[in-house]
PARO-177923 format. One line per 3 residues: their letters; for each residue x, y, z of C-alpha. Coordinates in nm, 2 decimals, padded with zeros to 4 digits. Example, Ala and Ser with C-alpha at 12.3 -4.5 7.8 and 13.67 -1.06 7.14 Angstrom:
REM residues 2
as) 01.23,-00.45,00.78; 01.37,-00.11,00.71
***
This chain:
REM residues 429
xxx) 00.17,-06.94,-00.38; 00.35,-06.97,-00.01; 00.69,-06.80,-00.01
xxx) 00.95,-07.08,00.10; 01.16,-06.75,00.27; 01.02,-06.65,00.60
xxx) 01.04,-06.28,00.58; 01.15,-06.00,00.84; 01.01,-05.77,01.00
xxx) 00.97,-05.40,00.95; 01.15,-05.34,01.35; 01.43,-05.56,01.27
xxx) 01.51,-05.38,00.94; 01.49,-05.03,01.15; 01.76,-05.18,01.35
xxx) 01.95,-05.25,01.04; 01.96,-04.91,00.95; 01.80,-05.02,00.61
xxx) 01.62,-04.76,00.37; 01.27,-04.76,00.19; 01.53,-04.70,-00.12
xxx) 01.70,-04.97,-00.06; 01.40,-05.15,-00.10; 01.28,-05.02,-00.39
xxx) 01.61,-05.14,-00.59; 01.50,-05.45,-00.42; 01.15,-05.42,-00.67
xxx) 00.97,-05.47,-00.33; 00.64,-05.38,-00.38; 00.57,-05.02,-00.36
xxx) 00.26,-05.07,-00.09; 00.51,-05.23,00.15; 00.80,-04.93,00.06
xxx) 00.53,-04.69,00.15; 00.41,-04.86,00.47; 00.81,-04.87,00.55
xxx) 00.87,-04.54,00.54; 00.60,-04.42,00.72; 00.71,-04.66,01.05
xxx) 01.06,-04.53,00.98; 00.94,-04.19,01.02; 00.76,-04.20,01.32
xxx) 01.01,-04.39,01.48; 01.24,-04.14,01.37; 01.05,-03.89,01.58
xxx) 00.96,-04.11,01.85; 00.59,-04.10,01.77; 00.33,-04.40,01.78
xxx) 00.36,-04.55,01.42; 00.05,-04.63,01.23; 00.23,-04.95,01.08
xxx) 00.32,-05.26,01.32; 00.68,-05.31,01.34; 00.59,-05.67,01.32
xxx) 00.50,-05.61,00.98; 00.69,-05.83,00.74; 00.94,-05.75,00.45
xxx) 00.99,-06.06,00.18; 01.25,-06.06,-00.08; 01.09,-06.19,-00.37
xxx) 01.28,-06.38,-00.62; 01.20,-06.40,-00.97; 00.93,-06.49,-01.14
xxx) 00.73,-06.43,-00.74; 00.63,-06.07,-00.67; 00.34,-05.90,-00.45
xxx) 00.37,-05.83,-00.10; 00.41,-06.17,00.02; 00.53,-06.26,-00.29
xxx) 00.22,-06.42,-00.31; 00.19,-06.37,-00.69; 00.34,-06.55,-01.05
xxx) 00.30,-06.51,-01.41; 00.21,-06.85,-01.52; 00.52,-06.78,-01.76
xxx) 00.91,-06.81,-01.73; 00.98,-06.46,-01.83; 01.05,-06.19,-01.58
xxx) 00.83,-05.93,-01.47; 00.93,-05.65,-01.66; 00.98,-05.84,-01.98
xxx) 00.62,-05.92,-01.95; 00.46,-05.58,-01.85; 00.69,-05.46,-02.19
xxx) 00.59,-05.76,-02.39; 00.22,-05.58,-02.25; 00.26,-05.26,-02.35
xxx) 00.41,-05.33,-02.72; 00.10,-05.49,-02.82; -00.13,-05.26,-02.67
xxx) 00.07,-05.03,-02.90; 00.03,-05.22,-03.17; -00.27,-05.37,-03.18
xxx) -00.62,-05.22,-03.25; -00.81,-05.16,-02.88; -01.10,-05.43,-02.96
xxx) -00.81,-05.68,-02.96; -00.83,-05.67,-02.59; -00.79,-06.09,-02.56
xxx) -00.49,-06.09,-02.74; -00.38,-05.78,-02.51; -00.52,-05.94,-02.13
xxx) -00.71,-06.23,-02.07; -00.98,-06.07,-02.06; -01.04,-05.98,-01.70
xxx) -01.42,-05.93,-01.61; -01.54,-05.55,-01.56; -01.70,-05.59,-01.18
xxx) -01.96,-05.31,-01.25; -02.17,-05.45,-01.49; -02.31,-05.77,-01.53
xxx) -02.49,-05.90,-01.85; -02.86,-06.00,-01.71; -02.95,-06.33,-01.78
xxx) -02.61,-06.41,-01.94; -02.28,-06.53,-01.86; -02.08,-06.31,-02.10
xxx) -01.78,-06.15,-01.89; -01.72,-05.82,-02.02; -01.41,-05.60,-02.03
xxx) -01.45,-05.28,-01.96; -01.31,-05.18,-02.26; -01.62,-05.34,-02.40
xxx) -01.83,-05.11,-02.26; -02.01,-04.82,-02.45; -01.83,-04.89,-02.76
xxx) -02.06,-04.88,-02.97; -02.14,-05.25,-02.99; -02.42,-05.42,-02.80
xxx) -02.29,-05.74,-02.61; -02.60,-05.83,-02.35; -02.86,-05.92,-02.47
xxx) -03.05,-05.63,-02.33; -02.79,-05.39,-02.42; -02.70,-05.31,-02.08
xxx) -02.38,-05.24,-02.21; -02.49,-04.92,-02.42; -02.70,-04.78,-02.16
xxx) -02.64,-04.43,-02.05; -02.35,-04.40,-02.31; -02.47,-04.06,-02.43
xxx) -02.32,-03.92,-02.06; -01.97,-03.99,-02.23; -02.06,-03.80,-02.52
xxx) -02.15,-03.52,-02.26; -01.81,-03.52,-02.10; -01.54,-03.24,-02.08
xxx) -01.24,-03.27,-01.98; -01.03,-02.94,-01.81; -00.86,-02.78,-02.10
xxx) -00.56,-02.67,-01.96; -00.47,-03.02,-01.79; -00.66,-03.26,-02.03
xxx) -00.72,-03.40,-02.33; -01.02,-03.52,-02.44; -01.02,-03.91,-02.63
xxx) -01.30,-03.91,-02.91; -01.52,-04.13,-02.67; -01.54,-03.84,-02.37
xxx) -01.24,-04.00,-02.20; -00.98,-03.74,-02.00; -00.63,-03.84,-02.03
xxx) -00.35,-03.61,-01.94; -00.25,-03.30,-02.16; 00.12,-03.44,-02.18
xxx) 00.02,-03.73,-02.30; -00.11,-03.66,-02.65; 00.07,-03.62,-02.97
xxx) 00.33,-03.78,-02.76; 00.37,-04.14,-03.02; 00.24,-04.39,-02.78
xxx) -00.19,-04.42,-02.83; -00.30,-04.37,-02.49; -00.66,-04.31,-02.55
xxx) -00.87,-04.67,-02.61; -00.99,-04.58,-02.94; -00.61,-04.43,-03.00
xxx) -00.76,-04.09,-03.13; -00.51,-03.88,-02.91; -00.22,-04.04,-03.21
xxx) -00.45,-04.17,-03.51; -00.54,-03.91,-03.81; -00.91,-03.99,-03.77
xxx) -01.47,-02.97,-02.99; -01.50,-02.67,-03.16; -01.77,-02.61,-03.36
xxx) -02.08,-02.43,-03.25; -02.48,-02.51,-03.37; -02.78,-02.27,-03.27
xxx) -02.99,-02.58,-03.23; -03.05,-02.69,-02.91; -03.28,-03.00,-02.95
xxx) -03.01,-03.19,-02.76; -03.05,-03.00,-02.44; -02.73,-02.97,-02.37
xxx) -02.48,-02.72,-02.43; -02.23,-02.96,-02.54; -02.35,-03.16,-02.81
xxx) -02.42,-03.08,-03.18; -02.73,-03.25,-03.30; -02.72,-03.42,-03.64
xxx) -02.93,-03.26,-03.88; -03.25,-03.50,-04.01; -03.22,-03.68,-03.72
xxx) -03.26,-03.70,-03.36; -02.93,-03.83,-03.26; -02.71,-03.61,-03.07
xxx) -02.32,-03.64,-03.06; -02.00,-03.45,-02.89; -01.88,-03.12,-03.05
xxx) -01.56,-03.30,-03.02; -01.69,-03.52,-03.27; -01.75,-03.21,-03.56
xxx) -01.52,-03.22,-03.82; -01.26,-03.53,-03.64; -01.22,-03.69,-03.96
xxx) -01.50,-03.98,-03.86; -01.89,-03.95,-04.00; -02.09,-03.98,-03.75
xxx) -02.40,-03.82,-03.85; -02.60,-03.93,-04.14; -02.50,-03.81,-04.44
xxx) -02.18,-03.71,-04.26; -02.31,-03.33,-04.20; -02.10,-03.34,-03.86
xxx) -01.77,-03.34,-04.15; -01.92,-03.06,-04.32; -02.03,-02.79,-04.08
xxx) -01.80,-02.56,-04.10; -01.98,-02.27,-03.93; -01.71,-02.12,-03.68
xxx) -01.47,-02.22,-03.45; -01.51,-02.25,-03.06; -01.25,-02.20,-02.82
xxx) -01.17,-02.51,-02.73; -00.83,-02.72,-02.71; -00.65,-02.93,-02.93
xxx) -00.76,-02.76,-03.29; -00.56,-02.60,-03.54; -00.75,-02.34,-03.69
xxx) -00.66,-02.33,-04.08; -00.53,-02.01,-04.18; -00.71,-01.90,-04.46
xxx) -01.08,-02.09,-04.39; -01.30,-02.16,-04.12; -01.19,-02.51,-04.06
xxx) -01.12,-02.64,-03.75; -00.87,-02.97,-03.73; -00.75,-03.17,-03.51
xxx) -00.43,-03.10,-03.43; -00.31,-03.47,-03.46; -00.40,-03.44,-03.85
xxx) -00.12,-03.17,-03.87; 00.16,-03.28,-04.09; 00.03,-03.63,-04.17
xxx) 00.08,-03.60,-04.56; -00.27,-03.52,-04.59; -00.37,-03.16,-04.72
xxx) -00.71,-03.09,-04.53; -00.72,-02.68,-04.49; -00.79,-02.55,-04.80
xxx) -00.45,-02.33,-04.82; -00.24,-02.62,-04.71; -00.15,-02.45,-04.36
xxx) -00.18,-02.76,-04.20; 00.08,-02.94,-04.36; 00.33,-02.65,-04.40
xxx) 00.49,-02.63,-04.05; 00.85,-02.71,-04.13; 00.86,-02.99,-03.96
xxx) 00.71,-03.33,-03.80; 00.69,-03.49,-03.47; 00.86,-03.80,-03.54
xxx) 00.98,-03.87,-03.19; 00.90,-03.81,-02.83; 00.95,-03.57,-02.60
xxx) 01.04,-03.35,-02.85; 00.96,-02.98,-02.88; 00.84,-03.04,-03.25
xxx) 00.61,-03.28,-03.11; 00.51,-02.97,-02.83; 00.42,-02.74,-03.12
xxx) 00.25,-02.97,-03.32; 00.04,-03.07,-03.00; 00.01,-02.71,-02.93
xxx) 00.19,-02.72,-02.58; 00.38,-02.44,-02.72; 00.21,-02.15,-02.94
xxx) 00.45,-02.06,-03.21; 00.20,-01.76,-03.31; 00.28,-01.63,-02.93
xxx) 00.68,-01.74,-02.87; 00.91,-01.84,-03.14; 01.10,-02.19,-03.07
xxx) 01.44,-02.31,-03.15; 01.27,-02.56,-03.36; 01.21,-02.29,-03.60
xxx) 01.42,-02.01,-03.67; 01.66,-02.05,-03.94; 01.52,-02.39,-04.02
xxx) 01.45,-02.33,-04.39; 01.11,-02.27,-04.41; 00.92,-01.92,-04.31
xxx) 00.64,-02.00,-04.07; 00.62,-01.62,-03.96; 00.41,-01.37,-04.11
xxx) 00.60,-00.97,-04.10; 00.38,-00.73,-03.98; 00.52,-00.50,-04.21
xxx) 00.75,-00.50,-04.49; 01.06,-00.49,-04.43; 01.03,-00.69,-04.05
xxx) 01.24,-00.97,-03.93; 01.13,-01.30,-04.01; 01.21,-01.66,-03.81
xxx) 01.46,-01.67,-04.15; 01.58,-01.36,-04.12; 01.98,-01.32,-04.16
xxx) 02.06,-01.68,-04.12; 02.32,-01.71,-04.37; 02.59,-01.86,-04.15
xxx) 02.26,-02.07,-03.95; 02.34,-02.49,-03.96; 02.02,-02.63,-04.16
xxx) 02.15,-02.96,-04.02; 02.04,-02.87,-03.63; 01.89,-03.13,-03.37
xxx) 01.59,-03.03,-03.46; 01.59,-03.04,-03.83; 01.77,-03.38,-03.88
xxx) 01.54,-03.63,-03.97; 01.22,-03.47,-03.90; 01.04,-03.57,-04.20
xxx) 01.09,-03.20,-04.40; 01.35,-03.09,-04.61; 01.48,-02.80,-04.42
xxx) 01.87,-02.79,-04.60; 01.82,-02.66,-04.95; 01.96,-03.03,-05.05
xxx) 01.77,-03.23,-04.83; 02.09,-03.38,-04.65; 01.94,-03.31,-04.36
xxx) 01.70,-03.63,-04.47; 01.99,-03.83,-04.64; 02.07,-04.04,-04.38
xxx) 01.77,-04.11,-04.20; 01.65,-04.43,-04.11; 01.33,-04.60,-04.30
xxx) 01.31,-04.35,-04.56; 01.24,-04.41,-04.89; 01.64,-04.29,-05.03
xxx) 01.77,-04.50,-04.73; 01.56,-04.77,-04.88; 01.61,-04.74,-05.24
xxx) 01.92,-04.62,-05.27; 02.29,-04.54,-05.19; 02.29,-04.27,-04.96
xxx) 02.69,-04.30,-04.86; 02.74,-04.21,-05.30; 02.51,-03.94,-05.24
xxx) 02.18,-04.06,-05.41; 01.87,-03.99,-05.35; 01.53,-04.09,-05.43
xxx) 01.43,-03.94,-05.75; 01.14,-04.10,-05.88; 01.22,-04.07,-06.31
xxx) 01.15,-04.23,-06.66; 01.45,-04.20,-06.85; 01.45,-04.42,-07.19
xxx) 01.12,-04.58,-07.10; 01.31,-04.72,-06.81; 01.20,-04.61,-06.43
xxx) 01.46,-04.52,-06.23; 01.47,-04.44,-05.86; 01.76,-04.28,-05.75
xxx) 01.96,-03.98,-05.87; 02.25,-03.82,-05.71; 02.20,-03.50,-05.51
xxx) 02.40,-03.29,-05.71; 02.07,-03.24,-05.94; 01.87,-03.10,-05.59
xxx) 01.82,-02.74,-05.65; 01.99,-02.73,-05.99; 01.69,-02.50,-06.16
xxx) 01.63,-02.82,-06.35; 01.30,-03.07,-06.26; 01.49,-03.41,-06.25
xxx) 01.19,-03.59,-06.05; 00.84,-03.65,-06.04; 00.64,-03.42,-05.88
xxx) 00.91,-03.22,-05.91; 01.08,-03.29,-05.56; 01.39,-03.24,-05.64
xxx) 01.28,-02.84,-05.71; 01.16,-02.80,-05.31; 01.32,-02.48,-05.26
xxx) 01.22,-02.25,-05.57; 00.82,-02.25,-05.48; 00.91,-02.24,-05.08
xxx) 01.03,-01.93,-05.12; 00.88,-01.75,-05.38; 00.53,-01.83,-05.25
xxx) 00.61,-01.89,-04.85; 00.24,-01.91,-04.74; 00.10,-02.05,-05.06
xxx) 00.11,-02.37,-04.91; -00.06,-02.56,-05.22; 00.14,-02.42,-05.48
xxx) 00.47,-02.62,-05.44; 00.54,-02.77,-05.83; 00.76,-02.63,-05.98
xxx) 00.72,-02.57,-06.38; 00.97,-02.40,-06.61; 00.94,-02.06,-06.42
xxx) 00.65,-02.07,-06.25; 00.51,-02.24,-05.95; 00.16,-02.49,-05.96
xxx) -00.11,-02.60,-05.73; -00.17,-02.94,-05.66; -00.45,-02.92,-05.90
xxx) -00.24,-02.78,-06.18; 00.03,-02.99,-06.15; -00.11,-03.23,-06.45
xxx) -00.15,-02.91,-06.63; 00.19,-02.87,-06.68; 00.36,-03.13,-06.95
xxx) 00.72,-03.03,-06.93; 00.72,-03.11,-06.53; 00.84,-03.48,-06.53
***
């Protein structure tokens, strides 16, 4: 569109005495703030400028933008209500959806022979063959070949780099979301792939990522790329379980889903339910509690260090007069106060749900007179007494008599279960 304003020029507004910031409060583009400054600074120093002081400087006015305000939505909203309205359902919607996301804007570097199918370039080498010729899947295998640095990086399941700050962070960043999603690092002596980083499925002659071993997606057949479990490689973003050779992903940690065989991996203390966070920055592993021990975890609860020897200090080591209620225990997912009222009043939880959290209640899954009932009041938490199912209201006796027995967390009568024994036991309601 033609801008109905005739705009001014870069010398006049240097005679103004107006700034590139206050320009940018002016949401004038950022190419024409840059090219501003850069005349302002040379004439500043009395130097030949780069940029023509007959450059102009429009205004643009709602719903126009670009550097002419040459541009529109073909919409009524304003610009940043659509780039948000953008955003949300990228978040929300699953990465093929890309015409409900864009509309569907052509990837210039490939071109379907003998079709006219417009691809995005999300489209390509994902695993789907849209020309007819399959252009679209050729050379893929150089994705699967991929690193990314490990100290600055993160690498997405399909050999995309996006940076290290960005995953575990809440918001899916990768295109197939696997920097967020609970969907390398293992090592094979065969080397049929001829190349140093890829793991070759056995019976076969296909050849994937060692990022790929073990990332909670089959990808070999008869999913043998989920079941080698030979060693660990030093590479990034794996949490090696404490008691077995498994390697995980680190976004499986605390997702409610026991995958190392001792039940490390879901026995951190805590969750990262929100970001930036430093919960999130352990969990991530942008901070090694195993070399520094975090705020996030001393006195909260739940021992996550190991003593050397007996009789050392532990992360919950005289912290008797310790808050359990702390910025970085409240509603983190965990029970960190021996009465879980550091849950009570959380948001989309199941007692905030259920029941009534200002009369102290809880959830507390029971039968009582053939009757299910789902809320109990907190004064039976901790009571020596198994009021719920799966005996949740009993957190604290197995947490501390068996701290890094992460499996055995049922109480029964006076003993303590693992999650296969649990049916065992017929007096635990």
């Amino acid at each position: 569109m033609t801008h109905p304003i005739h705009g001014e020029s870069f010398a006049s507004l240097y005679e103004r005495n107006r700034t590139s910031s206050e320009l940018f409060f002016q949401r004038v583009s950022l190419d024409t703030i840059e090219d501003y400054e850069i005349y302002t600074l040379h004439r500043r120093l009395n130097r030949s400028s780069p940029i023509s002081g007959e450059q102009l400087y429009y205004q643009c006015e709602p719903p126009s933008f670009g550097d002419a305000c040459e541009y529109r939505f073909l919409l009524n909203d304003e610009f940043m209500e659509i780039v948000n309205a953008a955003f949300f359902w990228k978040r929300f919607h699953q990465p093929s959806d890309v015409l409900l996301i864009t509309n569907g804007t052509c990837y210039e570097g490939l071109q379907c022979q003998g079709s006219i199918v417009c691809l995005d370039w999300r489209e390509v080498c994902d695993g789907y063959i849209q020309c007819p010729d399959g252009q679209d899947e050729e050379r893929c295998h150089e994705l699967e070949m991929n690193e990314c640095d490990s100290l600055t990086e993160y690498r997405c399941q399909n050999g995309h780099c996006i940076p290290q700050e960005f995953f575990f962070d809440r918001i899916p960043d990768c295109l197939d979301k696997s920097d967020e999603t609970s969907q390398g690092l293992l090592s094979s002596n065969d080397s049929s792939c001829n190349h140093t980083s890829l793991f070759h499925c056995l019976n076969s002659s296909k050849c994937i990522s060692r990022h790929r071993v073990q990332d909670g997606s089959i990808d070999c057949f008869m999913g043998v790329d989920e079941i080698f479990n030979a060693m660990c490689d030093p590479l990034p973003h794996r949490f090696h379980c404490s008691t077995d050779q498994r390697c995980l992903p680190r976004r499986f940690l605390m997702d409610y889903t026991q995958q190392c065989a001792d039940g490390s991996d879901e026995a951190l203390g805590f969750r990262c339910t929100k970001s930036p966070s430093e919960n999130c920055d352990i969990l991530a592993g942008r901070h090694d509690i195993n070399k520094e021990t975090t705020f996030a975890i001393i006195c909260n609860g739940i021992q996550e260090t190991r003593p050397k020897f007996n009789g050392d200090d532990t992360d919950e080591t005289d912290c008797d007069d310790y808050p359990c209620v702390t910025r970085y225990t409240r509603c983190n997912g965990v029970w960190n106060c021996v009465d879980g009222r550091d849950e009570l009043f959380c948001d989309n939880t199941l007692s905030s749900t259920y029941c009534d959290v200002q009369r102290a209640e809880f959830f507390c899954l029971q039968s009582i007179n053939h009757m299910i009932e789902y809320c109990a009041s907190v004064q039976k938490i901790n009571d020596a007494e198994v009021n719920c199912l799966g005996s949740s209201d009993e957190r604290e006796f197995c947490r501390k008599r068996h701290p890094f027995d992460y499996a055995r967390r049922y109480k029964c009568k006076s003993t303590c279960l693992r999650d296969d024994e649990y049916i065992l036991c017929k007096s635990c309601r």
